[in-house]
N, C-alpha and C positions, 0 to 999 in steps of 0.2 A: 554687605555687605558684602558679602554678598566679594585637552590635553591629549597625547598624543604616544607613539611610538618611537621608541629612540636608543640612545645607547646604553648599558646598564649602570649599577649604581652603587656606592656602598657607603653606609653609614652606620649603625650602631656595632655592638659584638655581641656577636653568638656562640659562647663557648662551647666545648664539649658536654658538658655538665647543665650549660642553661643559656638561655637568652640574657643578654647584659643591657639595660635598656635604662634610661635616665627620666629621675623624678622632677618634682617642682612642690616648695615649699619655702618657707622663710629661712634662709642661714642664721642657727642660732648652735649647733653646735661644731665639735670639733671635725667632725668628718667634711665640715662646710669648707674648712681652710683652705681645702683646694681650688675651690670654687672661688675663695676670694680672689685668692693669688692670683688664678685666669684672668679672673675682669680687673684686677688690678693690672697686672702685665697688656690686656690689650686692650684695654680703655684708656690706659695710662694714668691712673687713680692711685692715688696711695690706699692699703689695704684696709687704714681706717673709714675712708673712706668709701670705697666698695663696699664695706659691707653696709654704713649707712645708708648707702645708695640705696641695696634690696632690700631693709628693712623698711622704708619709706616706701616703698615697692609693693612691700607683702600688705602694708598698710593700705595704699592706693585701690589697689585690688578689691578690699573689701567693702572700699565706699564704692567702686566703681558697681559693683554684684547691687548694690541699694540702691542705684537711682533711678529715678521711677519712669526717667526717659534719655534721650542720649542726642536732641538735637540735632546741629550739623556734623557732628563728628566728635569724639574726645579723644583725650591723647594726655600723657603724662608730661609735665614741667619739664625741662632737661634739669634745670638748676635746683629746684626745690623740692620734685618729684612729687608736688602736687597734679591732685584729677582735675583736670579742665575739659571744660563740655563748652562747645559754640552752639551760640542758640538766637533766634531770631524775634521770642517771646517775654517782654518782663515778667510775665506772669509766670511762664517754663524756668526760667533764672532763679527765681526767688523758692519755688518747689527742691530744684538740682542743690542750690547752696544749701537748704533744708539738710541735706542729704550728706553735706559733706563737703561740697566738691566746689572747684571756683567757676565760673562762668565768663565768659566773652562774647560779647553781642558782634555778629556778621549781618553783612548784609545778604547772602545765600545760603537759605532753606534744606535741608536733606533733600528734598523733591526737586528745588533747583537743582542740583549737584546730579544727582541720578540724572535728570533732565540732559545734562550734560555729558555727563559720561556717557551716555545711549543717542546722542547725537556723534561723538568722537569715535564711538565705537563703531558707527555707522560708515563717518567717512575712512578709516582708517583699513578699511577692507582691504588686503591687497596691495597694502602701499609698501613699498621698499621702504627699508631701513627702520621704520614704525616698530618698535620693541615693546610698547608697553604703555598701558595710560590708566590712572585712578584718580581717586577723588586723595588731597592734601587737608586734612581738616585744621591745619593751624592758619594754612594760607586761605583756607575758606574757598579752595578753586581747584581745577582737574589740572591733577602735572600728566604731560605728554613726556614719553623717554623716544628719543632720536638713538640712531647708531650713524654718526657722520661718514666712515666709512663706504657707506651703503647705497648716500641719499641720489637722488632722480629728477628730472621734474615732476615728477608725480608727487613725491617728497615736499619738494618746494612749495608747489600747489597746495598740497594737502594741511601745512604748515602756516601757510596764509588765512586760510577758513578756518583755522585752529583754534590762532590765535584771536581771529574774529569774533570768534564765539566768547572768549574769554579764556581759554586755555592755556596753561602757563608752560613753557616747553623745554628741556634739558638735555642739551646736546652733550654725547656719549661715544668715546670713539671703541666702539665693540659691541656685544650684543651675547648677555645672557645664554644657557644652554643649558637642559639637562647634563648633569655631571657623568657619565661611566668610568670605568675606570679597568685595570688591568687587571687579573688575576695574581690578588701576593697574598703572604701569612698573615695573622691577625687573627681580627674576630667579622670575617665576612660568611654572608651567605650567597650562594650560589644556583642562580634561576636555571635550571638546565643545563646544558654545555655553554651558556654567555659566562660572562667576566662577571666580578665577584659586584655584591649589591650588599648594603648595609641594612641592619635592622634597626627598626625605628623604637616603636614602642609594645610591648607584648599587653595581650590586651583577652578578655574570656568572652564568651557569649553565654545566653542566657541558661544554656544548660549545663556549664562550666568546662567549654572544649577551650583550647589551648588558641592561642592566632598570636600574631606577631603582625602591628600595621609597617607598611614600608612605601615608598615611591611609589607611584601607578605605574611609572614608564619601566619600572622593573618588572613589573605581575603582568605584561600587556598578554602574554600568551595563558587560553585555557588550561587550567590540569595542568599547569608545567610541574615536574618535581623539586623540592627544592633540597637544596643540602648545604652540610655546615663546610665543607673540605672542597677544594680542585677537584678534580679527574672525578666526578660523581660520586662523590666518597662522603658516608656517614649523614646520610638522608632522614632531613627536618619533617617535612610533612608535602605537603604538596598546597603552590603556588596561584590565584585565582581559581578556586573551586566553583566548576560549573560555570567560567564566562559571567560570574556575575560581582567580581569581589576582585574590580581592578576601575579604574577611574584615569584615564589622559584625554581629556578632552575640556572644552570649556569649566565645567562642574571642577576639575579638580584634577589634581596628579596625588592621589592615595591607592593604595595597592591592601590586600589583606593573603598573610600568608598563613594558611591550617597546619597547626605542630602536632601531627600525630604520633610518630615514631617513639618509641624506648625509650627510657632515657636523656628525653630533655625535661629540664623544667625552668620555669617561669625565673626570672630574675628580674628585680626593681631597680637593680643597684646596676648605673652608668660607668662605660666604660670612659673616665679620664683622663687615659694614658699619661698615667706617674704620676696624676693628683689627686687627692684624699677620694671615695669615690664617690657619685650622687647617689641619693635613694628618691626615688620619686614617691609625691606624697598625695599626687594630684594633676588636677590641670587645670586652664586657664586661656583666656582669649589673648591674643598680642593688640599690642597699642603702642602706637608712637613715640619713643624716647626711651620706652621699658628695656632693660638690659635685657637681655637675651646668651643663651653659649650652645655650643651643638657639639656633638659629637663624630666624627667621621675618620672610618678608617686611612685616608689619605693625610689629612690634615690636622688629626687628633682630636685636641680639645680646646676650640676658638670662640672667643664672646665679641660681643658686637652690643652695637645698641638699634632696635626696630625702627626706620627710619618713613614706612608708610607700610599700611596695610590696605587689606581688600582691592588690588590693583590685577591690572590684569597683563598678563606676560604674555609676548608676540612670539615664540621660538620658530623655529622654521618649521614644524610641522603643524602650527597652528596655534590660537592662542587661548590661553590658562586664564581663569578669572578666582578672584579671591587671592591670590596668593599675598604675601607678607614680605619685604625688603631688609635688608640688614646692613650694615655696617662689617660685619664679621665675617673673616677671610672662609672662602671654601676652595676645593680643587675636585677635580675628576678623581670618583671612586669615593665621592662623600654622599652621594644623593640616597635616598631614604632615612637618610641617621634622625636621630632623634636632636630636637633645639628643646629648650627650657629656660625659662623665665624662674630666677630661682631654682627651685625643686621641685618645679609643675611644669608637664609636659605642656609644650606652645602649639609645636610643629615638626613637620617632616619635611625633609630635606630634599628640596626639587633641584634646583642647579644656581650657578652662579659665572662668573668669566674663568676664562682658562689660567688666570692668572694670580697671586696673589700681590703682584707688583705694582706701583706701591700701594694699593692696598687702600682700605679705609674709605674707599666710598661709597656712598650713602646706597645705590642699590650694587653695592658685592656681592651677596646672597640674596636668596629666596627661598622660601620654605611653606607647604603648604598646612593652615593648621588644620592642630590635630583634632579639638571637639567635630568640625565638619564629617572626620571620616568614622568615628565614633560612633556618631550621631546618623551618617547613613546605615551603618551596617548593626547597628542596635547592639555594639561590644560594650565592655567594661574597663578602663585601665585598669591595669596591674599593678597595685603596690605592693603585693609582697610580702614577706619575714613573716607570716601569718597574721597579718594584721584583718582589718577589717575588709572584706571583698563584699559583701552582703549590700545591694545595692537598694535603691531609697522605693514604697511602691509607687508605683504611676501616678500620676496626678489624675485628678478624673474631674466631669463637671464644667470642662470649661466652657466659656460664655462671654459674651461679647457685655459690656455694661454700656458704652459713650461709643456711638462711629460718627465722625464727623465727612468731610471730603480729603482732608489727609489725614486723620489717626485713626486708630482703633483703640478702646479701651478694655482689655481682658481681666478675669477673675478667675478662682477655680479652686475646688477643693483640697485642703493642703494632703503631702504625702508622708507618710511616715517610715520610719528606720530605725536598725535596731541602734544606732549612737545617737543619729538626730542628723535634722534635715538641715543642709546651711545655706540652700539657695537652690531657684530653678531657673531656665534659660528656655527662651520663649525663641520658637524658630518659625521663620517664615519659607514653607517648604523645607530646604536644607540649609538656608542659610540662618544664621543665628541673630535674633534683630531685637533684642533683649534678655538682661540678665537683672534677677531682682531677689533678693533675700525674704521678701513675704509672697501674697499670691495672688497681687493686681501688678497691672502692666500695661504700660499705655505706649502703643507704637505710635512713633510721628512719620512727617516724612513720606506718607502715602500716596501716589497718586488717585486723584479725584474718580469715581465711576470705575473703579476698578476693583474684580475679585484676588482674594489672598486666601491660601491653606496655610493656618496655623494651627501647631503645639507646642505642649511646653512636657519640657522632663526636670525632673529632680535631682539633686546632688547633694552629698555629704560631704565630710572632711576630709576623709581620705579620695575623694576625688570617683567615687562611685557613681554612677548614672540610671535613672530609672530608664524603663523602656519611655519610649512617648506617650503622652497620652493619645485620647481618639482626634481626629483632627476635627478642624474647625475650620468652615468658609464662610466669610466676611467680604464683603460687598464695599466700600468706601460709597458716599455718597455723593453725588454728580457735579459738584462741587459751586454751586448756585445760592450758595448761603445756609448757615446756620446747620442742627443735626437733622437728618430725616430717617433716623434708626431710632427705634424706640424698642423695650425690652418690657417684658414684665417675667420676674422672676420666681414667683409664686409657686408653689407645689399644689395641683389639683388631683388629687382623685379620680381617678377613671374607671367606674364602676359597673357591671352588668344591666344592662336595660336604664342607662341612665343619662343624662347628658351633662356638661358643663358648657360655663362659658368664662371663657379668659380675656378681661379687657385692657386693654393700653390706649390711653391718654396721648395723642399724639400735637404736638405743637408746631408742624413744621405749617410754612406757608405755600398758600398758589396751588393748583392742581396736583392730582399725586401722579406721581408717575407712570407708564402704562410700559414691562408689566411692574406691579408691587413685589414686591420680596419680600416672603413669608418665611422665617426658619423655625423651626418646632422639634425641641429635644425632650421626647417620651421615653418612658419604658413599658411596654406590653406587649402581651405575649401571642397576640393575633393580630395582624395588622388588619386583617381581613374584615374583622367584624366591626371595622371603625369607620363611621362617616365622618371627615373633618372641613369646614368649611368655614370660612371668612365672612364674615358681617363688617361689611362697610360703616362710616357715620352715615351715610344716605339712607340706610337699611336693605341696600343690596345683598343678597348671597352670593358667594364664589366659591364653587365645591373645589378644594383641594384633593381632597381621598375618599372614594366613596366606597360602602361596602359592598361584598361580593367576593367568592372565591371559598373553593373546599378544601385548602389545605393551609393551614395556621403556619405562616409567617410571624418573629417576633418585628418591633417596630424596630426601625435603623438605626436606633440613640438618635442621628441628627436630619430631619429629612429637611429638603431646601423645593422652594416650593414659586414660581413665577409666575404671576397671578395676571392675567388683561384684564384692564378695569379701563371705566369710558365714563366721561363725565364726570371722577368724583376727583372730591376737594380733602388736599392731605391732613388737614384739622378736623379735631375730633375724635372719638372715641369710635377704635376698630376694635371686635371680639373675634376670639379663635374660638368656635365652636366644633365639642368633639361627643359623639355619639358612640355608646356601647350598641350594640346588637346582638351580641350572643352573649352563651351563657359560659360559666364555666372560667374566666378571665380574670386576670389581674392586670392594673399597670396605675401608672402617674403621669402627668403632665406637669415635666421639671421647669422649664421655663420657654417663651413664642418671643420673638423680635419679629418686626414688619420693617420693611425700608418701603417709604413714600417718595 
């Protein structure tokens, strides 16, 4: 679902004492009030109501974490704040309602939709006034954002084939922009000698150093130092550490700031300005309709409702993909702050118009989320007050079960935690393409004949994250009917002077394909001394790894293996044969998938 250099930014607070950074959890008690009040005042909801709203919310959430796939898109009810999932399958329908959720039959696929979006993406190259375009999952179609202002014939042009394709298009008179903002008091931080940037969400890494996530387009500079004051006064830590911990470009506008210095510490608890305060308790992906509030030192403390996600923003130095929409007013000097859904961190604050006048339209803000930057830089949020920081271990073992020509079916060894584990999120690369409270997961949506890197990480209550586990590449199958991935999951024994043999039962039809794709997840402790070879149904061999070599290599946990085969037929019973040849060895053969 898959960014640039610009002016600077500001959004959370950073006191003298600590970083001030906003949670996300269900509103259940008093310090929540404030929080009503906000979405009550700018949603214009009575308070009884707001809060119903995010208990319905907090509710949604959890079915949405269980279901076992996610179709053309979901998105939350406005009115009844049910999960709703579009889906193109009775069979996908009838699993999602299993689960909780309500379902809507479309006539466009997740793969149509991408299909689309990476055609519009395509022509939109260079086009004047072109700000922005994603996939709508309620409309089941890619909205286009115009800035009228702007347009050309090139515009026009581009507009016509747009809408050709099926593109549904939303003329806008302005155009989005990273936020900066001026140097004033508060609770900003300060990239260098620029103008003041806000802080997003404080966040640990795995050896428990300090960081604070914020904008990309605030950290663009290497080693910048950073400080809590004007005039370089009272220095936080230092800004992109090492050119590798700032993101403005396609991928993302995420920034990561290092808190080394004296004297700061961590804070969970959002700065409201004059409303009861938040305490982050977690985080969570945005979805469409979900109330939403940010924080920003220009603009305080503003809610909104998510009005699309995963879209992609055109700004003048280039354009941003994944970002999020809102409803909810920002200005210059908001960008980095922290958004929350509830009292779970959503997002980080990228830009919006220069105006809040009058306000309230559906893309006002943007906000990049926050699991993506998390998730690249392998941080922890911060919840704070000494609660639980202790984060879930790695999942391991993962494994493909079902590949079709667009899903993938995954499994994998559950993780454990010292509270308990309350769900994992399955990411394809960095984007996040599944979220599920057990430990299968079936991606849709794929393009046919196409390789994917996937992992998944762990989460708890308080919003802890495990590292990733090891990755995994998947192959989709060519998309010619029926599956041609076949698994066997077996554990064998890999013994000194010994051999085995691993069979899979293959059902696909017609010739197999030239090459085969062999995947084979072992563990041992010499790769060297291993002959592994493929046995056709024909009773061909195809040596994959042969032995040889005088210095012991362990095996790779996943080695991936492309086979040319000639003549043979994909039915049939193909074995993975693997030979010990020295002495002195241990290992296992965890489970072999073939794609014909």
């Amino acid at each position: 679902m898959r960014r640039r250099t610009v002016p600077v930014i500001a959004v959370l607070a950073l006191g003298i004492a600590g970083l001030g950074v906003p949670l996300a959890g269900s509103p259940a008690t008093a310090a929540d009030d404030g929080l009503i009040a906000s979405i009550s005042r700018d949603l214009k909801m009575s308070r009884a109501d707001a809060r119903a709203a995010l208990d319905r919310q907090d509710a949604a959430q959890r079915i949405v974490e269980r279901l076992p796939e996610r179709g053309a898109g979901v998105w939350l009810d406005e009115k009844t704040g049910a999960v709703v999932v579009a889906v193109t399958d009775p069979a996908a329908a009838s699993r999602i309602r299993a689960a909780g959720a309500e379902t809507r039959m479309v006539s466009r696929s997740r793969a149509d939709l991408n299909g689309l979006v990476k055609k519009i993406s395509d022509l939109a190259d260079n086009v004047p006034g072109v700000i922005g375009w994603g996939i709508d999952p309620e409309g089941n179609d890619v909205l286009v954002r115009v800035d009228t202002t702007r347009t050309t014939t090139a515009t026009r042009a581009f507009l016509v084939r747009a809408k050709a394709l099926g593109a549904r298009v939303r003329e806008l008179a302005g155009s989005p922009s990273p936020q900066g903002g001026e140097i004033r008091p508060g609770n900003p931080w300060f990239p260098g000698t620029l103008g003041n940037c806000s802080i997003g969400f404080p966040a640990l890494d795995s050896s428990g150093g300090k960081h604070f996530l914020t904008a990309g387009h605030c950290t663009t500079q290497r080693d910048q130092p950073a400080y809590g004051a004007a005039g370089q006064q009272n220095r936080i830590g230092t800004s992109n550490t090492g050119g590798t911990r700032s993101v403005f470009a396609r991928e993302g506008d995420m920034g990561v700031v290092a808190v080394t210095e004296p004297g700061w510490t961590l804070s969970a608890s959002v700065n409201t300005y004059g409303s009861a305060p938040v305490t982050v308790t977690g985080s969570t992906e945005p979805f469409v309709n979900q109330i939403v509030c940010h924080s920003g030192v220009t603009t305080g403390w503003q809610c909104g409702r998510v009005t699309s996600v995963n879209q992609t923003i055109n700004y003048a130095s280039g354009p941003i993909d994944g970002v999020s929409f809102t409803t909810a007013c920002s200005l210059p000097g908001d960008s980095g702050g922290a958004w929350l859904a509830g009292n779970k961190a959503v997002g980080l604050h990228s830009g919006g118009y220069s105006s809040c006048s009058p306000g309230n339209l559906p893309d006002q803000s943007l906000f990049q989320p926050v699991n993506e930057a998390l998730h690249k830089w392998n941080l922890t949020l911060y919840t704070g007050g000494g609660g639980d920081t202790q984060p879930p271990s790695v999942p391991t073992n993962l494994r493909t079960t079902s590949v079709t020509s667009t899903s993938v079916s995954l499994a994998w060894t559950a993780s454990t935690d010292n509270v308990g584990v309350t769900g994992y999120d399955v990411y394809r690369g960095t984007t996040l393409a599944a979220s599920t409270s057990g430990t299968t997961a079936t991606l849709t949506g794929l393009t046919p004949a196409t390789s994917y890197q996937l992992t998944v990480r762990a989460r708890d209550a308080a919003g802890n994250v495990s590292a990733a586990s090891g990755s995994l590449t998947v192959r989709t199958a060519d998309g010619s009917g029926g599956t041609r991935t076949f698994n066997n999951n077996t554990d064998f024994p890999i013994r000194d002077y010994q051999y085995l043999y691993s069979p899979i039962s293959s059902t696909a039809t017609g010739a197999a394909n030239s090459p085969v794709r062999v995947e084979v997840t072992a563990q041992h402790t010499c790769i060297e001394d291993l002959d592994i070879y493929l046995l056709s149904p024909s009773g061909r061999w195809y040596a994959l790894h042969q032995y040889g070599g005088y210095v012991c290599h362990p095996f790779p946990g996943t080695a991936t293996y492309n086979v040319p085969v000639s003549g043979e037929q994909a039915a049939g019973t193909w074995n993975l044969w693997i030979r010990d040849s020295g002495p002195g060895d241990t290992g296992v053969l965890d489970r072999w998938s073939i794609t014909v």
